[in-house]
C-alpha positions as CSV (number, residue, x, y, z in Angstrom):
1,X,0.0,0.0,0.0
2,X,1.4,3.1,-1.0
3,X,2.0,6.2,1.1
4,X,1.0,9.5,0.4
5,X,3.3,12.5,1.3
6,X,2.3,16.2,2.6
7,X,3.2,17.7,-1.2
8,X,0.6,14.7,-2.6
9,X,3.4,12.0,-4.0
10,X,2.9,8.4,-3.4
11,X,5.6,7.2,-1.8
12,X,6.5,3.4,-1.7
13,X,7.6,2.2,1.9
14,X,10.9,1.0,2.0
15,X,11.8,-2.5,2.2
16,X,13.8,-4.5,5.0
17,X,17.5,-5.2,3.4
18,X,17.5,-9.0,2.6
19,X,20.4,-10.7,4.3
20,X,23.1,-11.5,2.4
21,X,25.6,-14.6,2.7
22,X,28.9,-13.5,3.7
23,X,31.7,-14.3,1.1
24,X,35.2,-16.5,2.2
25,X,38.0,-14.6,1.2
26,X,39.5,-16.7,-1.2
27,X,42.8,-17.1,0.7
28,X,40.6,-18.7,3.4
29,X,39.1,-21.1,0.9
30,X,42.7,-21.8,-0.5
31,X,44.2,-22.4,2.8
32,X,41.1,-24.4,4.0
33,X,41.9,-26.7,0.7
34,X,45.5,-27.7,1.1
35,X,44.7,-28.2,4.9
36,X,42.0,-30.5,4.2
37,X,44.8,-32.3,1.7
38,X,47.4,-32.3,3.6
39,X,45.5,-34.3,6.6
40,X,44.1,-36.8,4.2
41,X,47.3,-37.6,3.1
42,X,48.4,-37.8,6.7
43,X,45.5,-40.1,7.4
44,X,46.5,-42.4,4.4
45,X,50.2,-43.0,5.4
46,X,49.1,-43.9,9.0
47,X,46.4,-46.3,7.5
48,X,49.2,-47.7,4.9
49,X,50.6,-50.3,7.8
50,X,47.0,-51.4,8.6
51,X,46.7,-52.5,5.4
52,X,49.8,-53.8,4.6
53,X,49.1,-55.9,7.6
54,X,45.7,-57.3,6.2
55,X,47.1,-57.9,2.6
56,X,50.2,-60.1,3.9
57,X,47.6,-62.4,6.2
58,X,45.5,-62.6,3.2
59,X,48.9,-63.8,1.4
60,X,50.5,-67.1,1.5
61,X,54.1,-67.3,2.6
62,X,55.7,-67.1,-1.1
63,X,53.8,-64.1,-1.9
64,X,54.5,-62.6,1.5
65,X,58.0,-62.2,0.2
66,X,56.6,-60.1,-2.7
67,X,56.4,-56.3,-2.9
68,X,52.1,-55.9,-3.5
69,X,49.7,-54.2,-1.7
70,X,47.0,-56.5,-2.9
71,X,47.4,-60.1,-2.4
72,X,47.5,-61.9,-6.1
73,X,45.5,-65.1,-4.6
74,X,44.0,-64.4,-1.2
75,X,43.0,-66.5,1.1
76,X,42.5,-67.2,4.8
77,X,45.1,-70.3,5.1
78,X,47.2,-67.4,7.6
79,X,43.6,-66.9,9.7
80,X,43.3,-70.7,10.2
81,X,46.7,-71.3,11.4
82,X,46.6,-68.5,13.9
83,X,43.7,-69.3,15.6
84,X,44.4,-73.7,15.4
85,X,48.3,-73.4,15.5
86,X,48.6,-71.9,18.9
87,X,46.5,-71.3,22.4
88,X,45.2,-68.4,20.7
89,X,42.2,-68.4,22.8
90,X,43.7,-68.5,25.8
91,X,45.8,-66.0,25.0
92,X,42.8,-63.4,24.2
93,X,41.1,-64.8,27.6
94,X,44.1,-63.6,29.4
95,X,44.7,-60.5,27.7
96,X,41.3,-59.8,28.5
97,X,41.2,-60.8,32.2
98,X,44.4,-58.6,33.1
99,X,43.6,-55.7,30.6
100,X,40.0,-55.7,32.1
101,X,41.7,-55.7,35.6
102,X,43.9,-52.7,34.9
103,X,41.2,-50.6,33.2
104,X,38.7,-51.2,36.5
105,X,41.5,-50.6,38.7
106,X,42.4,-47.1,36.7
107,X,38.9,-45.9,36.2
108,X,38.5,-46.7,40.1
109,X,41.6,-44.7,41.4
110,X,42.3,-42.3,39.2
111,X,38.7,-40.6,39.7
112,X,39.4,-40.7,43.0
113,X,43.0,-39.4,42.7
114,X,42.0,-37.1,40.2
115,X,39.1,-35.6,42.3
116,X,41.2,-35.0,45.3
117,X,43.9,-33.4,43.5
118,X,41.1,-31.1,41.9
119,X,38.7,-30.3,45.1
120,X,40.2,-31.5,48.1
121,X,42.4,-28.6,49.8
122,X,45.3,-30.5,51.6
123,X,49.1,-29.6,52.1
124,X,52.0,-30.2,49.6
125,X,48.7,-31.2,46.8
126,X,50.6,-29.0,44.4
127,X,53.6,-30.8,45.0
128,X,52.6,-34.3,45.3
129,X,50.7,-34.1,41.6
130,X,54.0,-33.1,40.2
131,X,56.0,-36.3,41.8
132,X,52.8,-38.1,39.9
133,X,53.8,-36.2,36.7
134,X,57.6,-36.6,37.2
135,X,56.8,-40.6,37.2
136,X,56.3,-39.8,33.5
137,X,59.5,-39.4,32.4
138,X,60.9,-42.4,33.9
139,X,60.6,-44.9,31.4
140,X,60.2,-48.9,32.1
141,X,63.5,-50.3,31.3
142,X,64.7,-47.7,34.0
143,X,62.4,-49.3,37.2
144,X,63.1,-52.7,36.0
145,X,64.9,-54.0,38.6
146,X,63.4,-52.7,41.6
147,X,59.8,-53.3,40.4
148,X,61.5,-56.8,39.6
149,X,63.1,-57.2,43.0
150,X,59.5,-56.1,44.9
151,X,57.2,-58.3,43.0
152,X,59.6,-61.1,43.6
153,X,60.2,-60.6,47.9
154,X,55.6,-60.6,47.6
155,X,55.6,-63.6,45.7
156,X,53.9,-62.0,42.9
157,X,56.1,-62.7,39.5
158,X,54.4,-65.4,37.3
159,X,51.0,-64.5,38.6
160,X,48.1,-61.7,36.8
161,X,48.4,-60.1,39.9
162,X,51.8,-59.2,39.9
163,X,51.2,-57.2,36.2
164,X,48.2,-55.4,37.7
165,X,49.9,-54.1,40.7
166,X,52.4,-52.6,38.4
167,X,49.5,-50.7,36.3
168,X,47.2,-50.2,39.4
169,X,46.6,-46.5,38.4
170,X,49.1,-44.8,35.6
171,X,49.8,-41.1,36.2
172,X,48.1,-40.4,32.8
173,X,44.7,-41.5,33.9
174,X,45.4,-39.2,37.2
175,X,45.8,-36.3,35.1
176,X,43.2,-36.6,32.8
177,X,40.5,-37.2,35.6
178,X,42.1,-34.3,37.1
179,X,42.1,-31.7,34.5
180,X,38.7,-32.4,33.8
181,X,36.8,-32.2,37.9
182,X,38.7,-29.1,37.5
183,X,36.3,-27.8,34.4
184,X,33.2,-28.8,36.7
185,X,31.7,-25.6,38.0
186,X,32.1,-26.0,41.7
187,X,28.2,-24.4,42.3
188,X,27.7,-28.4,41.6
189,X,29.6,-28.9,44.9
190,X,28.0,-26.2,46.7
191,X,24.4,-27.5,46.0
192,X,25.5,-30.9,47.1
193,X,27.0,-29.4,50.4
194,X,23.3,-27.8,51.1
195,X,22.0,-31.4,51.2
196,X,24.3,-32.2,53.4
197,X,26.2,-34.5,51.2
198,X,29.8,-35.4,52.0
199,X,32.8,-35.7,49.9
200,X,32.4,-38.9,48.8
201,X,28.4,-38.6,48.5
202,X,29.1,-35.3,46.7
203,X,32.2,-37.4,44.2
204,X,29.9,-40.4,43.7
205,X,26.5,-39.0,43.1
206,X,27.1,-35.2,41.2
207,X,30.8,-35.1,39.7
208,X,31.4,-38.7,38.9
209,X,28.6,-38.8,36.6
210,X,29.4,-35.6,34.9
211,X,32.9,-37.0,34.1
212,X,31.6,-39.2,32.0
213,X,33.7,-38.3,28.7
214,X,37.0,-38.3,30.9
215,X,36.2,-42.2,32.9
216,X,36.0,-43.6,28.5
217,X,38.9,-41.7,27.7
218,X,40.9,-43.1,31.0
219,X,39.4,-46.5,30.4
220,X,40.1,-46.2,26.3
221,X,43.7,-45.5,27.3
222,X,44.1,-48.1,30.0
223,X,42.7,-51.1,28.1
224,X,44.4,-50.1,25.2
225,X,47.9,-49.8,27.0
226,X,47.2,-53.2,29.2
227,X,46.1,-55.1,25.8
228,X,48.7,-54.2,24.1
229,X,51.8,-54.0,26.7
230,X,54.6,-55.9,25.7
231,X,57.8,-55.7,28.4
232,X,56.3,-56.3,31.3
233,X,54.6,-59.3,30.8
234,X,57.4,-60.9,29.1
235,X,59.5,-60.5,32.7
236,X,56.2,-61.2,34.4
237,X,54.4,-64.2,32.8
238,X,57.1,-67.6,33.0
239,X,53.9,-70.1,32.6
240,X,52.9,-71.0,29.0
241,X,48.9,-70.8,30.5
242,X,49.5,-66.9,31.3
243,X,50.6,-65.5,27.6
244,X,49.1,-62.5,26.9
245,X,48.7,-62.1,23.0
246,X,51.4,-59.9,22.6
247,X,53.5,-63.2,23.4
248,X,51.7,-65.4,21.7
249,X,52.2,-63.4,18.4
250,X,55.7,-63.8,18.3
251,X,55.7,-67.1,18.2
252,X,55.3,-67.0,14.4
253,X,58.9,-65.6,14.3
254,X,61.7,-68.2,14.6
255,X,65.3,-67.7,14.1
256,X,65.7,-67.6,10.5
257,X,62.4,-67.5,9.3
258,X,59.2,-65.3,9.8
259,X,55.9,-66.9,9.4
260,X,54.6,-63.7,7.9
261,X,50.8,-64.5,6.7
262,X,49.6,-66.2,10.2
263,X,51.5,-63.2,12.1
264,X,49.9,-60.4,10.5
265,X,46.4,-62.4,10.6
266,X,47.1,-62.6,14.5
267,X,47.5,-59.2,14.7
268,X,45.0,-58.0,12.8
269,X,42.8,-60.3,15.0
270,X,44.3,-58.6,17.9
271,X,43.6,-55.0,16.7
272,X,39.7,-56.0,16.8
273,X,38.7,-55.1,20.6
274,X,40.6,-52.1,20.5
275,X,39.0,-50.9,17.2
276,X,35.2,-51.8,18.6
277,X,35.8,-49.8,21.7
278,X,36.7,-46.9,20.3
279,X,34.3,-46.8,17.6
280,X,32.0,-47.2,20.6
281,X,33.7,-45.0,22.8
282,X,35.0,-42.3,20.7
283,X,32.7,-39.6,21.5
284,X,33.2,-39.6,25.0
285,X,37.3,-39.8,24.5
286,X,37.1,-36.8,22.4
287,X,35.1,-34.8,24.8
288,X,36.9,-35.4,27.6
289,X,40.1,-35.3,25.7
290,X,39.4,-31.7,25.0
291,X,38.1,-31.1,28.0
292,X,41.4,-32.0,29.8
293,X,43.4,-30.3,27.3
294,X,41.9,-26.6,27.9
295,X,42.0,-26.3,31.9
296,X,45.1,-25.4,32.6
C-alpha cells in the first residue's frame, strides 16, 4: 500500500534489506583446501601399515616375500593357522582378564586421585601431583629392577596379579581425571554441600557422573595400554597358560624365518577389541580429551 506525502506524492515504503551470505576470502578457501589435503594424506600413510598388515595375512608365505599391496590369490590359510596353531584363545582370555583388571582398577583410582587433586584442599597437593607427573618421564627399562626385586620378595612374579599391581593407576589416567573435575563448575559442589552430602556422597552422586567423557577416555587408554603391553609381561608371565597375546604373536617368528601371513592375521585379530571400543567409545574420549586439554 502506498503512502501519500504532505506535497501529494505516493511514496512506496521501504523494504527491510535482505540478508546477504557473507563471502570467504579466497585465501581462506585456498588455505582451508590444502589443509583438508594435507590431513588426508596424513591419514593415508598412518592407514598404509594397517593395510599392509591385512594384505600379507590374506597372502601365503611365497607371496609374503613379494612387494604388493594386494594379495594376487587371497585367502584365509594365515587366519586358520593363527587361531588352530597356537592357544590363541587362551591367550585373548588372558589379555582380556588382566587388561579388564587394569582398566577397572584405573577408572577406580584415578577418579578418585583425580578428584582430590582437583577439590580436596590438603598440604604439599601441588607438590605431590608433580611427583605423579615426574613418574612420567621415567621410562620402564629404567624401574626394572626394583619393580622386579619387589614383585619377587611378595611372591607376585608369574601371577596376573603381579602385572596389575604394576598398572594399578598410571599417572596419565590421574591427570586426565584431574584436569577435567577441574572444568566442573564447583556451584555443583555447593548444592550438594546444602544437602548435606559429603565428599564422597558429593564425588559419587554429582561429579562422577558428569565425568563421563574423561572415565572412557581413561578407560580407552588403559585397556588399550594393558592389551597391548609388551615388556612387562614378558618378565612377568614364565607359565605357557598366562601368555598375553602380545607373546603369543611372536611365536610366528623363529630364528631364521618369519611366518609372515599367520603373524599379520594374529595381529590383525588382535587389533579388533581395540578398534570396537573406540568406535563405541570415541565420543566420550574426544570430549573429555578436550576437555582436559583446555584447563590449565
Amino acid at each position: 500500500m502506498a503512502v501519500v506525502t504532505s506535497s501529494g506524492e505516493p511514496r512506496t515504503p521501504a523494504r527491510a534489506p535482505t540478508p546477504t551470505t557473507p563471502v570467504r576470502p579466497r585465501a581462506q578457501v585456498i588455505g582451508r583446501v590444502v589443509v583438508y589435503t594435507l590431513l588426508t594424506i596424513l591419514a593415508l600413510v598412518f592407514f598404509v601399515p594397517f593395510l599392509w598388515s591385512v594384505s600379507t595375512s590374506l597372502k601365503t608365505l611365497p607371496d609374503a616375500n613379494e612387494f604388493s599391496l594386494l594379495p594376487p590369490n587371497p585367502t584365509l590359510a594365515g587366519y586358520r593357522e593363527a587361531l588352530t596353531t597356537f592357544d590363541f584363545a587362551q591367550y585373548a582370555l588372558n589379555s582380556a582378564i588382566v587388561a579388564a583388571a587394569v582398566t577397572a582398577c584405573n577408572v577406580l583410582l584415578a577418579s578418585l586421585g583425580g578428584y582430590a587433586f582437583a577439590r580436596l584442599r590438603f598440604p604439599g597437593r601441588n607438590f605431590l601431583f608433580l611427583l605423579v607427573l615426574a613418574t612420567l618421564m621415567i621410562p620402564d627399562q629404567l624401574r626394572l629392577v626394583p619393580v622386579y626385586q619387589m614383585l619377587t620378595g611378595l611372591e607376585l612374579i608369574n601371577t596376573r596379579r603381579g602385572y596389575v599391581l604394576i598398572y594399578l593407576v598410571q599417572a596419565t589416567s590421574l591427570f586426565l581425571m584431574r584436569q577435567y573435575f577441574l572444568s566442573l563448575p564447583k556451584d555443583l559442589e555447593e548444592a550438594a554441600k546444602l544437602d548435606n552430602a559429603g565428599y564422597f556422597k558429593t564425588f559419587w552422586k554429582v561429579m562422577l557422573p558428569l565425568a563421563a567423557p574423561a572415565v572412557a577416555g581413561v578407560a580407552i587408554l588403559a585397556f588399550q595400554g594393558a592389551w597391548n603391553e609388551f615388556f612387562w609381561p614378558l618378565l612377568i608371565f614364565q607359565d605357557r597358560g598366562l601368555y598375553t597375546l602380545p607373546i603369543g604373536i611372536t611365536q610366528f617368528v623363529f630364528t631364521y624365518q618369519t611366518n609372515w601371513p599367520p603373524l599379520m592375521a594374529a595381529s590383525v585379530i588382535s587389533i579388533l577389541p581395540i578398534f570396537l571400543m573406540f568406535v563405541f567409545l570415541q565420543r566420550y574420549f574426544v570430549a573429555g580429551a578436550a576437555a582436559a586439554a583446555v584447563k590449565g
